[in-house]
Z-matrix of the N, CA and C atoms (Angstrom, degrees):
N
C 1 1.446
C 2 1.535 1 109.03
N 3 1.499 2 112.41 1 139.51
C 4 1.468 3 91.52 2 -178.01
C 5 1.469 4 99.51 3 -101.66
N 6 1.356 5 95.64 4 -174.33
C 7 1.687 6 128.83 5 -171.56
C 8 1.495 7 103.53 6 -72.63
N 9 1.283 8 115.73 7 126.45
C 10 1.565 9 118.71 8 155.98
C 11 1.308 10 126.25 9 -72.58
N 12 1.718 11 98.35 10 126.21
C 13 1.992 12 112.32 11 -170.95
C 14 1.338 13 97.57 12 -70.86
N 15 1.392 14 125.50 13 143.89
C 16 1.293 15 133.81 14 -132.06
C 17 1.703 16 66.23 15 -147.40
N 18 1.683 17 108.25 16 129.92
C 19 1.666 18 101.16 17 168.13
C 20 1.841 19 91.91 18 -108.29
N 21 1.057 20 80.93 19 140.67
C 22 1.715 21 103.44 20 -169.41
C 23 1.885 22 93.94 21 -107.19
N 24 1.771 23 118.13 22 138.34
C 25 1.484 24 105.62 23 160.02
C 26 1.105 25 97.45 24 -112.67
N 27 1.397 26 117.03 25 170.98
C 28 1.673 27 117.95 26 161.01
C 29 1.561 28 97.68 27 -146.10
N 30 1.505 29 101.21 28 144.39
C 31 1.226 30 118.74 29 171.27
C 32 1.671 31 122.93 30 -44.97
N 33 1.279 32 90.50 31 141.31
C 34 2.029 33 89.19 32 169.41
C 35 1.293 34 108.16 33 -68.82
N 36 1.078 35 131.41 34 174.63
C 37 1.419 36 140.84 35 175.25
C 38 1.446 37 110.02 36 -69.39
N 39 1.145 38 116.40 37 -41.15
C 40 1.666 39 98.82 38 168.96
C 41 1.536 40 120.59 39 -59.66
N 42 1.335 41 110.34 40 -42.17
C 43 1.800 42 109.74 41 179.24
C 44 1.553 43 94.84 42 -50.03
N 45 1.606 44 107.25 43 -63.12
C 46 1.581 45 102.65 44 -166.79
C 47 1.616 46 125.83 45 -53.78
N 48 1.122 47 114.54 46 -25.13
C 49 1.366 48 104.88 47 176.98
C 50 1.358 49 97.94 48 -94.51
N 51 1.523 50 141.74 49 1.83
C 52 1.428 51 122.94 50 175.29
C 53 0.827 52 103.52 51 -96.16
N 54 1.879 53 137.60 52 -21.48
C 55 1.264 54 128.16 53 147.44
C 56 1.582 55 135.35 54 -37.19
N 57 1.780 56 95.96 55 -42.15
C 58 1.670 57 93.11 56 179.75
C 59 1.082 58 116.70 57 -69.89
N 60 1.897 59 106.73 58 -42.53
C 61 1.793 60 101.17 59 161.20
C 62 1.237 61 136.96 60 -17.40
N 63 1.687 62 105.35 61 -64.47
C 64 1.372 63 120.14 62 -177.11
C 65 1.782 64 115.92 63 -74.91
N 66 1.287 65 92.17 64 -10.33
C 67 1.915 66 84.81 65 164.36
C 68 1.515 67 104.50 66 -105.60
N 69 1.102 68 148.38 67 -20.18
C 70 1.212 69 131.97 68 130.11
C 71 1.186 70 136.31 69 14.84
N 72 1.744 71 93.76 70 -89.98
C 73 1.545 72 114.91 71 178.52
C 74 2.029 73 106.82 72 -62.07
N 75 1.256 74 118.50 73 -14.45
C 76 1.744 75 90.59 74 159.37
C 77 1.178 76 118.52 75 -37.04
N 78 1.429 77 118.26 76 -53.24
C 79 1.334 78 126.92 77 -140.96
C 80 1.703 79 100.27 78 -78.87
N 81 1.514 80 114.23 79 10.62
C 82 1.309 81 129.74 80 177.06
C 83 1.703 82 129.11 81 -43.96
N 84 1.053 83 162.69 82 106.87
C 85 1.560 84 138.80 83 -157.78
C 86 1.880 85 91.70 84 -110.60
N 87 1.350 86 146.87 85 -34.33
C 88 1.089 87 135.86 86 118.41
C 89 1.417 88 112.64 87 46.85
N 90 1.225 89 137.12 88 107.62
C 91 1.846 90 128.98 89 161.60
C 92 1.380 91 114.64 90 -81.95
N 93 1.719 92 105.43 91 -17.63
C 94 1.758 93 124.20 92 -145.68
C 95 1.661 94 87.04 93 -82.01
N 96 1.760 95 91.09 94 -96.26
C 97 1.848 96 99.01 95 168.94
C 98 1.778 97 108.96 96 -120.35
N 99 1.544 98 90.04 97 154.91
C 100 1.668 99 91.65 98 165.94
C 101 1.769 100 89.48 99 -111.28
N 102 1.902 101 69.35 100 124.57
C 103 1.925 102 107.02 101 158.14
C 104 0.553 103 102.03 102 -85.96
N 105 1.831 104 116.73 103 168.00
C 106 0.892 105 140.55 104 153.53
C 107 1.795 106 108.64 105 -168.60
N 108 1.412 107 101.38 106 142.13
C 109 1.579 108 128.71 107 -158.47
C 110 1.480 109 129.23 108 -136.93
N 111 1.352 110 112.58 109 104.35
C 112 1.931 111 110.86 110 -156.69
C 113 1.605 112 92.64 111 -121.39
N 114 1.377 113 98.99 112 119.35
C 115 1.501 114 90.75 113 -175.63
C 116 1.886 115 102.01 114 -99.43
N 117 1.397 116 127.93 115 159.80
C 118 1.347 117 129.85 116 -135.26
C 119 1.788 118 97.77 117 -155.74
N 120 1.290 119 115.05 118 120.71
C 121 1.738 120 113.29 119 158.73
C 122 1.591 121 109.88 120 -142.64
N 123 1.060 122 115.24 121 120.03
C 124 1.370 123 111.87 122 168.26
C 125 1.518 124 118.11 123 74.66
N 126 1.773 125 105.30 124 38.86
C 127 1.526 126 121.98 125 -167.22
C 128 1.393 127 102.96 126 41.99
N 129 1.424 128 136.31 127 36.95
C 130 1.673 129 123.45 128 131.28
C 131 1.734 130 112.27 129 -112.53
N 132 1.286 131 102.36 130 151.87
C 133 1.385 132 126.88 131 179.33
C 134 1.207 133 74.56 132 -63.39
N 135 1.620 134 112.35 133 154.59
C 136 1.654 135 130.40 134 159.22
C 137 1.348 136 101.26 135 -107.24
N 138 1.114 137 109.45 136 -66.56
C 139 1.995 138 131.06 137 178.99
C 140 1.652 139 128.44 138 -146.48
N 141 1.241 140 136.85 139 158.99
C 142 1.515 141 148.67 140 -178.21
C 143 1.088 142 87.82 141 -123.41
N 144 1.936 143 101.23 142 170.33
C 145 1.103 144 137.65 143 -174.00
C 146 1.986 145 103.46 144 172.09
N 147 1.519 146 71.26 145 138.83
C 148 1.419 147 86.22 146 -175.72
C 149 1.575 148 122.20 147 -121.83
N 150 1.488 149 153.69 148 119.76
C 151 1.587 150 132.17 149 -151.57
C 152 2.153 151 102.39 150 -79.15
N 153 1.490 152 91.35 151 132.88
C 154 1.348 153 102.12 152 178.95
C 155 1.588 154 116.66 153 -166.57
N 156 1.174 155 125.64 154 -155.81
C 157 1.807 156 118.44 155 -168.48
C 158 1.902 157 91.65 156 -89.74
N 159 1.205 158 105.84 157 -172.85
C 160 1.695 159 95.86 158 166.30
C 161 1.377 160 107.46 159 -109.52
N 162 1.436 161 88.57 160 164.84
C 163 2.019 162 104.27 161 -154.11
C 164 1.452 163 95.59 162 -49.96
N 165 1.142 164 100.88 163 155.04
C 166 1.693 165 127.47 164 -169.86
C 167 2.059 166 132.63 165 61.65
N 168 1.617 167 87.18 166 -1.71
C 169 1.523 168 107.23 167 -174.23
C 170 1.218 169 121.19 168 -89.41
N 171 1.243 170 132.66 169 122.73
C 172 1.421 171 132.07 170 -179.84
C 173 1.773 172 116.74 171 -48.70
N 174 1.696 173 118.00 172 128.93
C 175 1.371 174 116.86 173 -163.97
C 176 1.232 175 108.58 174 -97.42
N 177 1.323 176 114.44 175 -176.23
C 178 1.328 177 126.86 176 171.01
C 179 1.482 178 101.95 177 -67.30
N 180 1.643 179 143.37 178 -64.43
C 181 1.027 180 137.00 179 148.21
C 182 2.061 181 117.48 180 21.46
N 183 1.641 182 98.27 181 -57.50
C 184 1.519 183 110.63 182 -168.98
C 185 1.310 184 109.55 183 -122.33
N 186 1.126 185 120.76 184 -0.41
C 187 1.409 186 121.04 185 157.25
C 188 1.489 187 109.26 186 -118.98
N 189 1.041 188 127.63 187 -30.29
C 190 1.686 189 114.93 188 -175.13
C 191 1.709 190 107.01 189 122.00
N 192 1.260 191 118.38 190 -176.52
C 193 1.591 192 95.36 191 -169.31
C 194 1.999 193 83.47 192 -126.64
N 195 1.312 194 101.45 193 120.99
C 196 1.459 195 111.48 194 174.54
C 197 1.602 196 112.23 195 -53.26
N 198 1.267 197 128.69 196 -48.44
C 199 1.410 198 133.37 197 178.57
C 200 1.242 199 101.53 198 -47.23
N 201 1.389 200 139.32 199 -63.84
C 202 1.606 201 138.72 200 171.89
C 203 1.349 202 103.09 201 -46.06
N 204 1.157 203 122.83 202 -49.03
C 205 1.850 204 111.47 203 -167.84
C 206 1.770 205 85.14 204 -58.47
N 207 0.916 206 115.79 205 -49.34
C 208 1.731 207 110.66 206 -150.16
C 209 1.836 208 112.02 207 -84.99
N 210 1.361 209 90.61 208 -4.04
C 211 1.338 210 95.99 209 -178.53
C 212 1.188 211 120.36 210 88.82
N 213 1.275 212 133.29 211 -20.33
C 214 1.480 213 131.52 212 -151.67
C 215 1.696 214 105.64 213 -90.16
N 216 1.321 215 83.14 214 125.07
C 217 2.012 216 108.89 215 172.51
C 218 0.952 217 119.39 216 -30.19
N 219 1.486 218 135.66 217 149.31
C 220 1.072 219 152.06 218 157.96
C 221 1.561 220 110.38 219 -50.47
N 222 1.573 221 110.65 220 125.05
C 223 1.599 222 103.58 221 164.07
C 224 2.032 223 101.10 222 92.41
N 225 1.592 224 95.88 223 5.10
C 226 1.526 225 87.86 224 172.53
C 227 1.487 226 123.66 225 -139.52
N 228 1.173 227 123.42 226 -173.81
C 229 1.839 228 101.83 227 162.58
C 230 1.887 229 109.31 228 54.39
N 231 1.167 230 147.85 229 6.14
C 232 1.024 231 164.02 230 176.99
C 233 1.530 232 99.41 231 -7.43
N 234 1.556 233 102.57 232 -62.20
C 235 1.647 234 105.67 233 179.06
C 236 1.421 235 136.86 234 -50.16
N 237 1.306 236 98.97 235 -19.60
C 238 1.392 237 117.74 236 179.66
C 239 1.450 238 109.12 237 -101.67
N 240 1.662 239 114.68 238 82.14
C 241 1.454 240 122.83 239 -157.93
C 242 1.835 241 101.16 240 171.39
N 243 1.282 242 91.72 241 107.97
C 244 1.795 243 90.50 242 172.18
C 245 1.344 244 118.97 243 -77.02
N 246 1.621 245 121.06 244 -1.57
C 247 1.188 246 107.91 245 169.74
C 248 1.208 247 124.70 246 -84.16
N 249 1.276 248 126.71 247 177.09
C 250 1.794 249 135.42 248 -172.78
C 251 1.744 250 83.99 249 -133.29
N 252 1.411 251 105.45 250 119.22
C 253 1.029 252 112.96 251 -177.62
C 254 1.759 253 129.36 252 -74.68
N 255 1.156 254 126.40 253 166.12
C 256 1.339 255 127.66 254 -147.60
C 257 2.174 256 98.98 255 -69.06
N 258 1.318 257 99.82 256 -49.22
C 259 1.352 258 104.08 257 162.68
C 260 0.997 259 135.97 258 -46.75
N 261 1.504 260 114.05 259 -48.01
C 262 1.706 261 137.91 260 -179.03
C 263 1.909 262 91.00 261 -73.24
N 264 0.884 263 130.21 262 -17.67
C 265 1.349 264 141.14 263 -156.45
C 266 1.590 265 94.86 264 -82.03
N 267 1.554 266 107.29 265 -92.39
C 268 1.497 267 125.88 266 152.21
C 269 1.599 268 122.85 267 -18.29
N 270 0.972 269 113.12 268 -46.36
C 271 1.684 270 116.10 269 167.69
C 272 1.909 271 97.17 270 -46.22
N 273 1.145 272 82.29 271 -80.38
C 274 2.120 273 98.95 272 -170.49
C 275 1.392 274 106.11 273 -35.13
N 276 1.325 275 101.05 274 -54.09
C 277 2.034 276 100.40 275 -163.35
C 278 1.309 277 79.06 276 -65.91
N 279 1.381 278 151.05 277 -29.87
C 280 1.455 279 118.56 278 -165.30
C 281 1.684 280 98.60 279 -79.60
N 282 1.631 281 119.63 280 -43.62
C 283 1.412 282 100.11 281 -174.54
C 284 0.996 283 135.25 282 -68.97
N 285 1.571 284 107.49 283 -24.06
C 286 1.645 285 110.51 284 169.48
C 287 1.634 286 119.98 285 -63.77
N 288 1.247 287 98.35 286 -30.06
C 289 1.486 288 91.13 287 161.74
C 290 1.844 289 148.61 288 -93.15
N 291 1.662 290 84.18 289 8.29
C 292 1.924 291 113.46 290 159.38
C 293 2.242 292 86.38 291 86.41
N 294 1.299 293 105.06 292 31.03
C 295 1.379 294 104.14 293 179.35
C 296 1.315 295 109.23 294 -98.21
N 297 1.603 296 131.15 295 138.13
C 298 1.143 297 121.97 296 164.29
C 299 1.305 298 125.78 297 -86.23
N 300 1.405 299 144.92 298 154.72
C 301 1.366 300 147.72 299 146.65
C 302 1.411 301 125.39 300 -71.54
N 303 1.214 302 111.40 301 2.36
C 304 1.725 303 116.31 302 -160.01
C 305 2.034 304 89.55 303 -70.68
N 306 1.160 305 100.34 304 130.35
C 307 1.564 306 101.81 305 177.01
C 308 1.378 307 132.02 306 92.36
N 309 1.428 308 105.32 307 -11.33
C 310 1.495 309 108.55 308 -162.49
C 311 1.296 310 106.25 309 -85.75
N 312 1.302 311 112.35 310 175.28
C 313 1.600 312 118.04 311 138.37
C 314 1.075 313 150.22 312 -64.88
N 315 1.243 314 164.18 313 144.07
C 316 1.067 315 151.67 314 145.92
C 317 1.358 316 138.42 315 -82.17
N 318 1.378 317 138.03 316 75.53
C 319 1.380 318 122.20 317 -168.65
C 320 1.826 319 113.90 318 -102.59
N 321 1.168 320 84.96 319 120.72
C 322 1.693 321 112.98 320 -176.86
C 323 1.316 322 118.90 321 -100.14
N 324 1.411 323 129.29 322 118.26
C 325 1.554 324 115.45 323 152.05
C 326 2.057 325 123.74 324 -21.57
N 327 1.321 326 101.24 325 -42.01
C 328 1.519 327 97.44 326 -155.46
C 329 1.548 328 86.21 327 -118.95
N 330 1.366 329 126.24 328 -157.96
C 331 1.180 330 142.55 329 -156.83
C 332 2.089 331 95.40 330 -137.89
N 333 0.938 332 113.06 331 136.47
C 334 1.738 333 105.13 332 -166.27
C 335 1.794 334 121.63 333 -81.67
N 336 1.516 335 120.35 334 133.14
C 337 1.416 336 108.67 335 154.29
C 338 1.035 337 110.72 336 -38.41
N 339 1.470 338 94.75 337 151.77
C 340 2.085 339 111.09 338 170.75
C 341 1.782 340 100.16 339 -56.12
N 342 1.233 341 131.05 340 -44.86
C 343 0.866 342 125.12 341 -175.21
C 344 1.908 343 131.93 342 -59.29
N 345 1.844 344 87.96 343 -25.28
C 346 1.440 345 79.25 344 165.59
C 347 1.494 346 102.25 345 -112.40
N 348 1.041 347 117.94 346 27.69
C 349 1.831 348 111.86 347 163.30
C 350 1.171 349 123.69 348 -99.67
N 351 1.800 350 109.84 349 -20.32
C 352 1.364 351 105.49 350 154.10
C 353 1.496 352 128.35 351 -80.92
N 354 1.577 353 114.35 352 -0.46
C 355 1.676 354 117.31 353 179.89
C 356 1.741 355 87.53 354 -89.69
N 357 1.224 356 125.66 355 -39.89
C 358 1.766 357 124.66 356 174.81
C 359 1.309 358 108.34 357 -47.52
N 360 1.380 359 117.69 358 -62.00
C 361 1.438 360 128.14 359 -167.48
C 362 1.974 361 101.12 360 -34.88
N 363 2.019 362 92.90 361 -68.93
C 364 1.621 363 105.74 362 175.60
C 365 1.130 364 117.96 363 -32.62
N 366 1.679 365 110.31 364 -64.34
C 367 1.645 366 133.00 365 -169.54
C 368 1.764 367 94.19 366 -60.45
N 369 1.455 368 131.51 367 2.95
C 370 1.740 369 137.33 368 167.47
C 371 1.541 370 115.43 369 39.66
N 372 1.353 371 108.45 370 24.80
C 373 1.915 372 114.12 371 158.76
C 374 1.098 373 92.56 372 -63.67
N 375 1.553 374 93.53 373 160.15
C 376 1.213 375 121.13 374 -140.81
C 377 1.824 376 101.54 375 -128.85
N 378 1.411 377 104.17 376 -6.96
C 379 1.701 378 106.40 377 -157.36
C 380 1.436 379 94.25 378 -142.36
N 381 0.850 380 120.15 379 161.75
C 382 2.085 381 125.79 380 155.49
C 383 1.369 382 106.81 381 -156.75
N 384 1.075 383 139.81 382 124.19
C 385 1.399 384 172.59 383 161.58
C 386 1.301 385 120.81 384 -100.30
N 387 1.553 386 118.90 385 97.30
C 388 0.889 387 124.32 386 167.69
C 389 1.851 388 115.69 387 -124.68
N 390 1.856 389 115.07 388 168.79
C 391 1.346 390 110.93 389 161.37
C 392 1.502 391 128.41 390 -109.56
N 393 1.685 392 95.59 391 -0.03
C 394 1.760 393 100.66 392 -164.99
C 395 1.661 394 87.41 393 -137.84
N 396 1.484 395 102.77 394 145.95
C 397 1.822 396 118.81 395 168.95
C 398 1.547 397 117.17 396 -94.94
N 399 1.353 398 108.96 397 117.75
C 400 1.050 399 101.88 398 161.55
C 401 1.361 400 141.34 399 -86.94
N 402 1.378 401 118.70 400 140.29
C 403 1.731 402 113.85 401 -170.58
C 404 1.540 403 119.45 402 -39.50
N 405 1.144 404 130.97 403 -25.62
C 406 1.640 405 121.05 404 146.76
C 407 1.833 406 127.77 405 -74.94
N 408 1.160 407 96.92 406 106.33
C 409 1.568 408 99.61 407 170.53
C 410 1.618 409 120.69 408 -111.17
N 411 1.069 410 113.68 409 41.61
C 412 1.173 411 116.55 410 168.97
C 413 1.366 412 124.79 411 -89.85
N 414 1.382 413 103.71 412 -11.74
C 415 1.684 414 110.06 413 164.18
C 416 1.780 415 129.68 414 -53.65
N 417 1.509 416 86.84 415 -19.77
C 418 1.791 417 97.60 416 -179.16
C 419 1.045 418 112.54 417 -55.54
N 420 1.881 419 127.05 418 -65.97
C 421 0.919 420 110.99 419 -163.58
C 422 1.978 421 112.31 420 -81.23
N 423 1.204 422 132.73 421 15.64
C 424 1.169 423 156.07 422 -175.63
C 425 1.887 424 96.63 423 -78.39
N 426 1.436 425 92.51 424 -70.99
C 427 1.490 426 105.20 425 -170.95
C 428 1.571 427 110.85 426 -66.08
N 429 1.367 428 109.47 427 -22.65
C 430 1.773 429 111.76 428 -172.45
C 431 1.818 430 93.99 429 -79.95
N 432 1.416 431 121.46 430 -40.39
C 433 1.416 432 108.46 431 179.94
C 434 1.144 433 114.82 432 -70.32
N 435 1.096 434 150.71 433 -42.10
C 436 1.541 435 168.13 434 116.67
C 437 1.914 436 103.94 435 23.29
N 438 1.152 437 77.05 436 -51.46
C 439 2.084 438 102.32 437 -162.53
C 440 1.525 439 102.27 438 70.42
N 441 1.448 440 111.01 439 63.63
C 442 1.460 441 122.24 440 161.23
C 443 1.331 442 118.56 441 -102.26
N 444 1.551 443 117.54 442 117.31
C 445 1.727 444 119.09 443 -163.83
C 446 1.500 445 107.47 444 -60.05
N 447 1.086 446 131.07 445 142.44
C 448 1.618 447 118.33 446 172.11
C 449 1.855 448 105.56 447 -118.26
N 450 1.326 449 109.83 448 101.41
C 451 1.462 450 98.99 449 168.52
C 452 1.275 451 107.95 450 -107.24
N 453 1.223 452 124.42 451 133.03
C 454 1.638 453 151.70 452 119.17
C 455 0.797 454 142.03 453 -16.12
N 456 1.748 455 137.66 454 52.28
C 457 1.245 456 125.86 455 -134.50
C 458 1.865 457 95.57 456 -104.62
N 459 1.385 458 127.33 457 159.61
C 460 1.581 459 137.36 458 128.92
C 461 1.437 460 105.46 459 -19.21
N 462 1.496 461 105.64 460 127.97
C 463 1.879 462 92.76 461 165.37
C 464 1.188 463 89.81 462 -93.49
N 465 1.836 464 79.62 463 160.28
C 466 1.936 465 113.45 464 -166.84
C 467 1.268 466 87.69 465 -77.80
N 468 1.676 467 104.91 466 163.48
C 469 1.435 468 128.44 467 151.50
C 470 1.422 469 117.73 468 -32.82
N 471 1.147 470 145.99 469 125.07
C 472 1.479 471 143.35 470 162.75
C 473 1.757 472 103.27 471 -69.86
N 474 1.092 473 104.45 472 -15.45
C 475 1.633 474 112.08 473 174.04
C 476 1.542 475 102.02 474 -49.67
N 477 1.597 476 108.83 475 138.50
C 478 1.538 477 118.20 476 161.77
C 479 1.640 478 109.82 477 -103.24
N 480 1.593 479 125.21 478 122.88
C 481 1.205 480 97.33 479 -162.97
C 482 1.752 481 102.28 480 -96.50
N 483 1.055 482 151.24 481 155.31
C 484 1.935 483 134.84 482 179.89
C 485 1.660 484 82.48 483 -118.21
N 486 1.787 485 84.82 484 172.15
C 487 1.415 486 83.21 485 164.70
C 488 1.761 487 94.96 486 -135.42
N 489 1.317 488 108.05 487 148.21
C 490 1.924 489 100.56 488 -175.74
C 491 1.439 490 110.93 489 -65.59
């Protein structure tokens, strides 16, 4: 007897790398949101980054998140925040490792502060892909002078699919 053809889907490449994004951002220390940021050229990952304190520094996680003590809004006051954000994150792991960004993509959980859309702009990707907005949108018109694509995607399934 034979075997039953089993129709299998698989994600396009945008779901899939907005998936890795979003497992990424576990690794978040963040109370606010967990980011997460996979930068991409030529269907290879280059580098991740995820928003948290900087390496070796005590997080919000173990101290608490100062922006909540102080009240201050989402999308403002930036400085007042021990994290290094998931973007700003991804930039570094690429330089420490002598990698460029010139061209890539960017796929992010969220949509970026102005502040890290002007380190994108520098870092000269070429794409941003995201599924969620963040309360700063002032990056739009940033990325439209730039000529940085901005897609918007559906978030993916959190589903992992195996096959036996």
């Amino acid at each position: 007897m034979a075997k039953p053809v089993r129709k299998t889907t698989r994600p396009d490449f945008d779901d899939y790398c907005l998936k890795i994004a979003a497992v990424v951002a576990e690794r978040a220390t963040c109370q606010r949101h967990n980011m997460g940021a996979v930068a991409v050229r030529d269907k290879h990952i280059l580098a991740t980054g995820y928003n948290g304190a900087p390496a070796g520094q005590k997080d919000c996680l173990e101290l608490g998140c100062l922006r909540d003590e102080l009240g201050i809004p989402s999308g403002t006051r930036h400085e007042i925040c021990r994290a290094i954000h998931a973007e700003q994150n991804v930039i570094i792991q690429a330089a420490l490792h002598g990698v460029s960004l010139e061209g890539s993509t960017i796929y992010c959980t969220h949509t970026p502060c102005v502040l890290c859309a002007k380190m994108l702009v520098n870092a000269r990707i070429k794409r941003f892909v995201s599924f969620r907005e963040y309360s700063d949108n002032s990056f739009r018109e940033l990325f439209k002078e730039a000529g940085i694509e901005i897609d918007i995607k559906d978030r993916p399934s959190s589903q992992i699919f195996f096959m036996d």
